[in-house]
C-alpha positions, 0 to 999 in steps of 0.5 A: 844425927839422932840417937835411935833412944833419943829419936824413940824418946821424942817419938813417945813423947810426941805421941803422949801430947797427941793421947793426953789431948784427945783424952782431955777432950773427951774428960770435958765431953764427959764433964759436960754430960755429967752436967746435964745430968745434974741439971735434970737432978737424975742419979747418971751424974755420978756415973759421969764423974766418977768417969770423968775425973780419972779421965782429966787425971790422965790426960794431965800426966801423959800431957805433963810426961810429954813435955808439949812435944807435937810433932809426930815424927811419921805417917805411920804414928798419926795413923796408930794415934787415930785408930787407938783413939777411936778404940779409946774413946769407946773404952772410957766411953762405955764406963758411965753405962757400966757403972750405971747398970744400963746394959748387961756386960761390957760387949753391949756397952762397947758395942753401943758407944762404938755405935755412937762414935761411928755414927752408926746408930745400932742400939741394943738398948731394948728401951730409951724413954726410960732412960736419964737425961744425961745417958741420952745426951751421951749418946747423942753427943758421941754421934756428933763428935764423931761425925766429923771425926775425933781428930778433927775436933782435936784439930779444931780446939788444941792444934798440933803443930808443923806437919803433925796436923796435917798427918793426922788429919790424913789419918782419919780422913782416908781415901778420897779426902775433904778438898784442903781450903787452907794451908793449915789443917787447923785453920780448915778444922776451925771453919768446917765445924763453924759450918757443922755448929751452925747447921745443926743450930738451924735444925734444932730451931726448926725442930722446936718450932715443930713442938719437939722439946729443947732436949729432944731437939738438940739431941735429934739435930745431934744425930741428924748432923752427925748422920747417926740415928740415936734417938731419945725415944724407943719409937724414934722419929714416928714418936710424934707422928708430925709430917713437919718433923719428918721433913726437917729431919730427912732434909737435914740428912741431906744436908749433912750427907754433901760434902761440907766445903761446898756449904763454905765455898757457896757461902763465899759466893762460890755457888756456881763452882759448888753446883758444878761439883760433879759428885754432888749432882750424883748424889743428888740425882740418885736421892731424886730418882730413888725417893720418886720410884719409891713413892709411885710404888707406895701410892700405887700398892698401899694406902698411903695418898701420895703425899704420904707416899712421897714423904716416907720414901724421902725419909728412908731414901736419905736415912739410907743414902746419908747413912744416918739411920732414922726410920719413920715408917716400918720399911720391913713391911714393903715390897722386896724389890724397895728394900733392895733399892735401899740396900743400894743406897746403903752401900753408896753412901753420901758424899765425900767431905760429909759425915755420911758412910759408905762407899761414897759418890765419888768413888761411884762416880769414879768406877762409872767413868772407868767402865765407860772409858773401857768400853771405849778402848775396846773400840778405839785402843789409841784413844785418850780416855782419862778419868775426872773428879769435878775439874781435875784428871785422876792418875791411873794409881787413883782409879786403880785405888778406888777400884781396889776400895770398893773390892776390899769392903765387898771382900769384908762384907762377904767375909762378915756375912759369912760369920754372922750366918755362922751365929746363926742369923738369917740370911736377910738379916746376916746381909743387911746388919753387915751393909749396914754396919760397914756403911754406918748406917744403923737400919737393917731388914727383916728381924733387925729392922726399926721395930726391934733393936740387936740385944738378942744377937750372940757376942760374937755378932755384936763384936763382929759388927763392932769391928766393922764400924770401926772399919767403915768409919776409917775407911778400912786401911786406915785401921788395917794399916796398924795390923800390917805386920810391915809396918812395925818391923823397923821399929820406931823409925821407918 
């Protein structure tokens, strides 16, 4: 039997190779940005080597120190691994905007590279068309490495090996997971982010075929995928007033908001099994219903024809539904009742398996059944009413979890709507931002919607918000877990 120094050792070491990769990723993200940089011949490309080389630096000595062990011994280190990472990625990641005095302290730039990683899109940024090419593209990039998730990349590129793989990509993908295609994580990482890569080629073809530029089509194809919302330009996707663009964008927000295993199973000729996926009809039947009595709405109490109508209720309908974050009309301006209607679509989120926020369908569809089946016991008490997601029977625990999900995050929105009120935000906007952050979406009502950004927020909103991204991207217990005081009572071993 192991020594407990021993077995703390290995423990250390295995958790230098899982750090010293994930650092090394994000030094070739960040070398890749400088770059660009040089390539537009601005003055950011110092900003991103003066970044990047302690990054590389780093990330040799804690894969030196580790001696190429891999296996993390626990569940308890992979989730301690997944959430650092996030808050390490953000923390390296906000350098090159320090550096470069592209915001005012290290609240805004943490605030928005956290915003970039969740793929929230919140900018405090009050302008971006003046902004270099090679910020931009950070931006842009941060977004699309986080829309699959962190790990998942790392997964994807520099495998760990045995059942570490497997504990980290738990880890990152909590809750209701992506459906396990293969018997190795890495194997699975491999093929979805081949079925990311590509979606996102198809809409940067698009969008350039639209008149968007090369640039701005990469990095809005960036966002789109990611569900994130950064744009290159302060008036986002109304900058070039193109119906086209507007519609490729808002169908590829619907594409990137189903769950990214359906698009591999249909590609295997699968296509019936992936139409039968119970929560993808969900999430498409509310996108349908939305979009149509939000258009009727608009034709009939604005100006707008109804194909105008139908178009702008599309694009926020998805932005909202998929979390992503995009605006193409100023949503603040309609009726209340529509902007309620898309605070719901705030809160559900897409599909599991996608890089969408939220609650999520599934979990929805899971609560729905459960209300139903209670009804149904209240008349027949001896009767069988189990619960399914797709073709398989979920357990009690199950449903009970979900349950228990959904009332932990309105717990934490009423908890954070409360201190953002206490900043002195108003109640329209205290209730959004915190819907909006929690789900990584990116748009809000009132005073912080598309027209204006969040540079005049106190700190404390901003770190608040912060948090919540944090939280809704690692689906809340993930991240809690590593505070739980249990959890680290035995020390190292459990």
């Amino acid at each position: 039997m192991p020594q407990p120094d021993a077995s703390r050792g290995a423990s250390v070491r295995a958790l230098c190779y899982a750090f010293g990769c994930l650092v090394l990723l994000e030094a070739m993200m960040l070398w890749l940005c400088s770059a660009v940089a040089a390539y537009y011949g601005e003055g950011d490309a110092l900003c991103f080597l003066l970044t990047a080389a302690p990054c590389t630096a780093a990330s040799l000595i804690l894969l030196a120190y580790s001696g190429r062990r891999r296996g993390l011994p626990t569940r308890r280190d992979a989730y301690l691994v997944v959430g650092c990472t996030w808050i390490l990625f953000t923390l390296v990641g906000m350098c090159p905007l320090l550096i470069g005095h592209y915001v005012t302290g290290v609240t805004d730039a943490f605030f928005e590279i956290m915003s970039g990683f969740t793929t929230t899109g919140f900018t405090i940024l009050p302008h971006t068309d003046g902004l270099p090419h090679g910020i931009l593209f950070w931006r842009s990039l941060t977004q699309w490495v986080g829309g699959l998730g962190i790990v998942f990349l790392t997964l994807a590129l520099l495998p760990a090996q045995g059942s570490s793989g497997q504990r980290l990509y738990l880890s990152e993908a909590t809750g209701v997971t992506h459906d396990k295609l293969f018997p190795k994580v890495s194997v699975m990482a491999r093929t979805l982010w081949l079925v990311y890569v590509g979606i996102t080629l198809a809409e940067v073809c698009l969008l350039m075929v639209g008149g968007v530029n090369m640039f701005d089509a990469v990095c809005h194809a960036f966002a789109t995928t990611a569900t994130g919302g950064f744009s290159t330009h302060d008036a986002g996707v109304m900058y070039w007033h193109s119906p086209f663009v507007e519609y490729v964008i808002a169908v590829f927000m619907l594409l990137s908001g189903i769950n990214f295993t359906l698009y591999f199973l249909s590609l295997r000729g699968r296509l019936r099994q992936s139409w039968r996926d119970g929560e993808l009809r969900w999430f498409l039947s509310s996108i349908l219903v939305l979009t149509l009595f939000i258009a009727l709405v608009l034709w009939r109490q604005t100006p707008m024809n109804f194909e105008e109508a139908f178009r702008k209720s599309l694009f926020q309908v998805a932005t909202c539904h998929t979390s992503t974050g995009f605006a193409s009309a100023n949503y603040t301006l309609w009726p209340t009742y529509v902007q309620l209607l898309l605070l719901f679509a705030m809160l559900s989120g897409g599909c599991t398996g996608s890089t969408s926020g939220g609650i999520k369908c599934a979990r929805l569809g899971v609560l729905w059944q459960a209300m139903r089946h209670q009804l149904r016991r209240l008349l027949h008490p001896h009767a069988e009413c189990p619960v399914r997601m797709g073709l398989h029977m979920l357990s009690t625990s199950q449903v009970n979890g979900v349950l228990l999900f959904v009332i932990t995050y309105l717990c934490i929105v009423f908890i954070a709507t409360f201190v953002l009120l206490a900043c002195g935000m108003g109640v329209v906007e205290a209730v959004s931002t915190t819907i909006s952050s929690m789900g990584n979406v990116g748009v809000a009502m009132g005073t912080c919607g598309p027209d204006y950004s969040l540079t005049t927020l106190p700190d404390v909103a901003k770190w608040t918000l912060s948090a919540l991204m944090l939280l809704g991207r690692l689906e809340i217990f993930g991240l809690l877990l590593i505070v739980y005081r249990p959890t680290w009572k035995n020390g190292w071993t459990w």
